[in-house]
N, C-alpha and C positions, 0 to 999 in steps of 0.2 A: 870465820864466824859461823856459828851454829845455826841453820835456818829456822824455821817456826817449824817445819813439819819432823827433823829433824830434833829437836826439844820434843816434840810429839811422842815418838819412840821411847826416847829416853825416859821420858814420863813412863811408858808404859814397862821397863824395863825396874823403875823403880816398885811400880805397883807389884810387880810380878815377886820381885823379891820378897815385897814386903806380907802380902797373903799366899803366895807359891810356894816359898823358898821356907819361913821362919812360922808362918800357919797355915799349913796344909790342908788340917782338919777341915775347917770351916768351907774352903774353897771346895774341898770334895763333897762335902758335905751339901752345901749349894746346887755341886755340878750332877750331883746323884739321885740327891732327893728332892730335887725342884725347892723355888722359893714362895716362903712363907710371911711375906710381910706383915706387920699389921697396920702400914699407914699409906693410900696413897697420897700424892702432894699433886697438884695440878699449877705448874709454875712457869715463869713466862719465857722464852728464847734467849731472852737477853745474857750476853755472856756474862754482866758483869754479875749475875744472881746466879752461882749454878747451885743447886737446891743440896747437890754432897760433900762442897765445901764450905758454904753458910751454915749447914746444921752439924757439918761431924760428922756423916755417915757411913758406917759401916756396908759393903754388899751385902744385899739380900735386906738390907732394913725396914727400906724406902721404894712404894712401885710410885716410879715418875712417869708423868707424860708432861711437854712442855710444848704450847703455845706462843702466838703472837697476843702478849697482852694477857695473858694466861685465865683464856674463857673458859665458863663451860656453856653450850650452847643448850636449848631446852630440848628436849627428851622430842623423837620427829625421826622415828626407824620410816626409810624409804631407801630406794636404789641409789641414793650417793654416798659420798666417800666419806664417811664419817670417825675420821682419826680419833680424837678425843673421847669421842662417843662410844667407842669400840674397849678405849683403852678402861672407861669407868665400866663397861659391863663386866670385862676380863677381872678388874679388882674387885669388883662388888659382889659377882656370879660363881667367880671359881674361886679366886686367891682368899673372898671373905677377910677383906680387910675391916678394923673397926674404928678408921679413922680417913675422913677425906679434909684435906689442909686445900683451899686456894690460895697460894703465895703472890700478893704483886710487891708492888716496887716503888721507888720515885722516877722519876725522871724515865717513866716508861716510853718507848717509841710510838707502841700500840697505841696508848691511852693521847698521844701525843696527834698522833692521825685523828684518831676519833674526832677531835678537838678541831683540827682541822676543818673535815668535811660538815663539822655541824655548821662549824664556821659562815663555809660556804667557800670554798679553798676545793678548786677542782683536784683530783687526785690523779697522779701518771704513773698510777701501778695496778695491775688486775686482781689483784685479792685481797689484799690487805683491807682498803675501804670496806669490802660487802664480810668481809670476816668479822672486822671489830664494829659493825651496827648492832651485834647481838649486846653491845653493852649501851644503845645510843638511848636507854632512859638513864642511864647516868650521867648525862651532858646535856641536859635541857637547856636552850639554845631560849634567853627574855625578848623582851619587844625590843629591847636595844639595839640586839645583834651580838651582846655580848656573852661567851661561852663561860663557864664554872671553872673555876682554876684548876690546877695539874694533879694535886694532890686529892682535893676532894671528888675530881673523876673517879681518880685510882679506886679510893674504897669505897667508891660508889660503883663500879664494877665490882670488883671483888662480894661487897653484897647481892648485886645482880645474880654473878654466878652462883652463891650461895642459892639463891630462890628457884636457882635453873636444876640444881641438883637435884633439888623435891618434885619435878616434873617428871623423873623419872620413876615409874613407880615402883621399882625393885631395889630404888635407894628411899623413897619416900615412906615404902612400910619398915625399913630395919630402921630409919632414924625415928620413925613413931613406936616401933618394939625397942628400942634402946637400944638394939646391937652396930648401930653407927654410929659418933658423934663430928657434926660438920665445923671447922673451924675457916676463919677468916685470917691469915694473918699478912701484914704491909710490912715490908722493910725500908728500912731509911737511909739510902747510898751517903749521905753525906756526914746523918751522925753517929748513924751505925744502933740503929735503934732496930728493934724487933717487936713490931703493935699486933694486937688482937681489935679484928674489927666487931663490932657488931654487925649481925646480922639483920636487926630489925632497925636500927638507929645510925645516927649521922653520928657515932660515938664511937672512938675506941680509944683505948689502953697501951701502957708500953708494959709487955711480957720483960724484956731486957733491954739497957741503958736507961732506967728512973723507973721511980713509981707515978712520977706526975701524971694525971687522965689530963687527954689532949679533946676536944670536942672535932669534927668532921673537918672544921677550917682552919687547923693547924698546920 
């Protein structure tokens, strides 16, 4: 039996043919003259979302950076480690992309924690909790006790992160000069839908599977 890391290879064995072997061009092309994107995607860890099998990507398309929960945290240059943060100035600074996608999900894990600690559900893991509080106004926790359901977290992050991008102000002047545009989009593991959220509203859209508009607590 073929192991997973093993299938691994082979994967890589099939990619190599299929840009290596049948289109060379391109791959040289890449490997020569650096890449030119013009969209990044800020998408979340989850294996079952990986951002170049959901949309069809071609190398060189797509600059990805992926998350837990796929935040982007607000704009707060200081001496720590700021992965994501590093990863939007590289696209926005040099690469000059003219599009920033935040991709979430259903049945997020991230968004799943969140939910948790607002709860009031101690957590027994050291980063996760203090990561995913950058979205903890989209889980506002009633006088019940009881927390906002799964989905309308999701794109209640997802909005989050949209407002966090305009903190930044070398993304907040190209999307006021028009040379950025920020989208929202939620995918749906189950029906296989692809929504556009709003960014100012508890509203969004299916881009693909229907044209029906869904309100926030679909």
């Amino acid at each position: 039996m073929v192991d997973t890391i093993d299938r691994l290879i082979a994967g890589f064995r099939g990619f190599r043919a299929r840009y290596y072997e049948q289109r060379p061009d391109r791959m040289r092309e890449l490997a020569e003259q650096g890449q030119s994107p013009e969209v990044m995607l800020i998408a979340c860890s989850d294996s079952r979302v990986d951002p170049a099998l959901l949309l069809d990507s071609e190398p060189g398309e797509i600059f990805i950076v992926r998350n837990v929960a796929n935040l982007v945290p607000p704009y707060g240059p200081d001496d720590g480690h700021h992965g994501t943060s590093a990863a939007l100035e590289f696209a926005v600074r040099d690469l000059g992309v003219q599009h920033i996608v935040v991709l979430g999900h259903s049945a997020c894990g991230g968004i799943q924690a969140l939910r948790a600690a607002v709860s009031g559900e101690p957590s027994q893991r050291e980063f996760i909790a203090p990561w995913v509080e950058i979205a903890t106004e989209a889980c506002p926790c009633g006088d019940d006790g009881v927390v906002p359901d799964q989905p309308g977290v999701e794109r209640a992050a997802i909005r989050i992160s949209l407002g966090n991008l305009k903190t930044f102000p070398w993304i907040a002047e190209k999307v006021a000069n028009g040379e950025i545009q920020l989208h929202g989009w939620w995918v749906d593991l189950e029906k296989g839908r692809l929504c556009a959220v709003d960014p100012d509203k508890g509203e969004m859209h299916e881009i693909v599977g229907g044209d029906r508009v869904a309100d926030g607590s679909d």
